[in-house]
N, C-alpha and C positions, 0 to 999 in steps of 0.2 A: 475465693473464687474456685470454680470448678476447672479441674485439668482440661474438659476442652475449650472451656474461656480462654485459660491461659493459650491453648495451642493457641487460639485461633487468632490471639492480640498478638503473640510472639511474629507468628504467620506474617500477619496484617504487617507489622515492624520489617522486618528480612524484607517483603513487596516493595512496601515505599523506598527503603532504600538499597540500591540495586549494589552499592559498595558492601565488601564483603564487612560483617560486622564481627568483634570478638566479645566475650562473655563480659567482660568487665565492663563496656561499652553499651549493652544491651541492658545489662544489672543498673547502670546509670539512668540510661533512657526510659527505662518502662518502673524504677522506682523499686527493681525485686533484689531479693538475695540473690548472690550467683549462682549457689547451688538451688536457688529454684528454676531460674535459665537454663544452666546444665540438665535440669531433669526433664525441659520440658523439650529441649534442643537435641535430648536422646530420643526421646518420643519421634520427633518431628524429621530427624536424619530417617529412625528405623523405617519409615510409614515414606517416605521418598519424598518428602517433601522440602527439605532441606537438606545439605551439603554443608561438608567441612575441607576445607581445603586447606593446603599444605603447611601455611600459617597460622594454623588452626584455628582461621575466623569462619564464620558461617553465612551463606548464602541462601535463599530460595531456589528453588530447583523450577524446570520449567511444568512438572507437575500439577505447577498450581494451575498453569492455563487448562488442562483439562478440565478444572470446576468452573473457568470462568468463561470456557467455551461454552460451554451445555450450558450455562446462564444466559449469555450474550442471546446464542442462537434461538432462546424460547420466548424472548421478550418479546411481547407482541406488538409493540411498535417497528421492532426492527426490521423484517419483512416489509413491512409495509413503509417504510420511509427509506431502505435503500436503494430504490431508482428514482428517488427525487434528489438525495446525496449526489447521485452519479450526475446527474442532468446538471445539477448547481455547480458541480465542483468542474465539470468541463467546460460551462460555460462563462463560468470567470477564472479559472486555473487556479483555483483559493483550495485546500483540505474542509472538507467538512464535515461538522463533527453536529450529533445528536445527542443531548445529555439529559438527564434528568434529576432530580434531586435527591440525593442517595445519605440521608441523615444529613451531616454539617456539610455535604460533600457535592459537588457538581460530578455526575460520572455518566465519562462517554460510552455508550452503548450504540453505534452505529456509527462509522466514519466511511470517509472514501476520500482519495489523493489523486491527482492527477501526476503523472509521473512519477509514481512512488515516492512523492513528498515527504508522507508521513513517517520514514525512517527518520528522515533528518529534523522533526521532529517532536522531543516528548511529551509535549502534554496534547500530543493529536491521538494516541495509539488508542485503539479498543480498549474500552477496561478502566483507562486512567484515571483519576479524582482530580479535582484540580479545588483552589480554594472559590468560594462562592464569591469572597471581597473584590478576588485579581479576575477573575474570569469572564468573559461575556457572557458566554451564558450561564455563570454563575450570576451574574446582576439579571439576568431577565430572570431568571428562575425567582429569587430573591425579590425581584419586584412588583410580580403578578402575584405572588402570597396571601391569602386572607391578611389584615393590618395587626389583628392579634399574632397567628403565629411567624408573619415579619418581624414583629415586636422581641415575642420572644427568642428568637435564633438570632437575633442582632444584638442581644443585650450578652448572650454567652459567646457566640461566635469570637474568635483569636481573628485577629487581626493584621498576622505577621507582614513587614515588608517584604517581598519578592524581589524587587525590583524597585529604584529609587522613583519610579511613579506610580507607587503603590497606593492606593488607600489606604492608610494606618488610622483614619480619625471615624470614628463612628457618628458624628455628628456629621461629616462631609458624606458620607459613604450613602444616610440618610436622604441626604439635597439628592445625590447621586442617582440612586433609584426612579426616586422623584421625577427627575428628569427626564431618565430610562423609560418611565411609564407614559410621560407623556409625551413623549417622543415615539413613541411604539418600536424602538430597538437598542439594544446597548455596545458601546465601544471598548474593546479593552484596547489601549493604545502604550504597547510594552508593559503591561504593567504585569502581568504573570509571567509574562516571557520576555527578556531583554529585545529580541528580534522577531518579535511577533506582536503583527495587529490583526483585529478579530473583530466581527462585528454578527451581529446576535439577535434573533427575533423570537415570540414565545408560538407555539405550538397547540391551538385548542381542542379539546375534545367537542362532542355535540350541545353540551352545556355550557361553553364558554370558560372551562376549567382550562389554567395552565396543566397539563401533562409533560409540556418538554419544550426545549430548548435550542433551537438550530440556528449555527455559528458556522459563516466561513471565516478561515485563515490565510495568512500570506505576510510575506515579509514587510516591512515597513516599504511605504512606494513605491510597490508592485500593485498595487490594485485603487481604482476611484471608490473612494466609499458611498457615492451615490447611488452606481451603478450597484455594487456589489449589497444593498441593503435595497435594491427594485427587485432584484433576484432574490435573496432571503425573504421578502413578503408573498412574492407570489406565488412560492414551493411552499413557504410553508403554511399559504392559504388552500392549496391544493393539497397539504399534507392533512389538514384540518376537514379540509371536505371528506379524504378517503378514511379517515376515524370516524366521523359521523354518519359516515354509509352513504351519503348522497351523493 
């Protein structure tokens, strides 16, 4: 692999996990020698993007958000889908979050909170991945798929539990979609978050392609899922109109 491969998996590794890591730890996790860790953990300190802290384990530095700002803020859906975030998320007091399909990965690219919710919490934040198995809209994203490349990303897709009402069977998960589809929205009910239920509808472009993903959030029994999936349809029926121009 090439040195900025490595940076950029090392990088990727520090992100995901936001506890400080140490070299022995990361040599384990990613499969390297130590001293190719070390070399690549000097790279990545010198260039600001990494920290070593007093315990001499290693951190990500807030650096990174610099690339994932100037990301975030170019996408061209996100303009155009955060005053309908605002409008949903006031009108049911839910976090809502816009995702799209980012390789094996569900990633938020548009959110909004009503009383700065989304501190409290993590898999609301800008930026975040979440798994497609445990996610809302990781199952709608996953659901509206061509049936080939469903096929194919379900057959490799990990399956880890999150949470003990996880999806862990890929036969279920299957039914699940299923469901998902015909039902025209998805539930994630604790199952990526222990204290978080999520409900999820897909987002068309002018051809009737899935593009994305829109999920509000809230704690278990804070919200009617009736209600909060009448809202989800027709923001993001109106999201659909303002991508197809009409």
């Amino acid at each position: 692999m090439s040195p900025l491969h490595d940076g950029l998996r090392l990088l990727e590794w520090l992100s995901d996990h936001p506890e400080p890591q140490g070299v022995t730890a990361l040599a384990t996790a990613l499969g390297w020698p130590k001293s190719r860790v070390h070399r690549v953990l000097t790279a990545l300190v010198a260039a600001g993007y990494a920290a070593q802290g007093p315990d001499r384990r290693y951190r990500a530095t807030p650096q990174v958000l610099r690339l994932a700002s100037g990301v975030m803020s170019s996408h061209p859906l996100r303009h155009l889908a955060l005053p309908v975030l605002r409008q949903a998320s006031q009108a049911t007091g839910c976090d809502a979050i816009l995702s799209v399909l980012h390789g094996d990965w569900s990633l938020a690219i548009a959110v909004d909170s009503p009383a700065g919710r989304l501190s409290d919490d993590p898999f609301g934040l800008l930026g975040r991945t979440a798994h497609l198995h445990a996610a809302a809209n990781g199952k709608v994203l996953l659901a509206w798929l061509p049936l080939v490349e469903q096929r194919d990303l379900l057959e490799r897709l990990p399956l880890p539990a999150l949470t003990p009402r996880t999806i862990t069977d890929r036969a279920r998960l299957m039914e699940e979609l299923e469901a998902v589809r015909s039902q025209g929205f998805a539930v994630n009910d604790r199952e990526n978050h222990p204290e978080t239920v999520t409900y999820s509808v897909p987002v068309f472009d002018g051809f009737h392609r899935t593009v994305a993903a829109f999920g509000l959030s809230q704690r278990p029994g804070t919200v009617d899922g009736e209600v909060v999936v009448a809202v989800l349809k027709k923001a993001a029926a109106g999201l659909t109109r303002g991508i197809a121009g009409v």
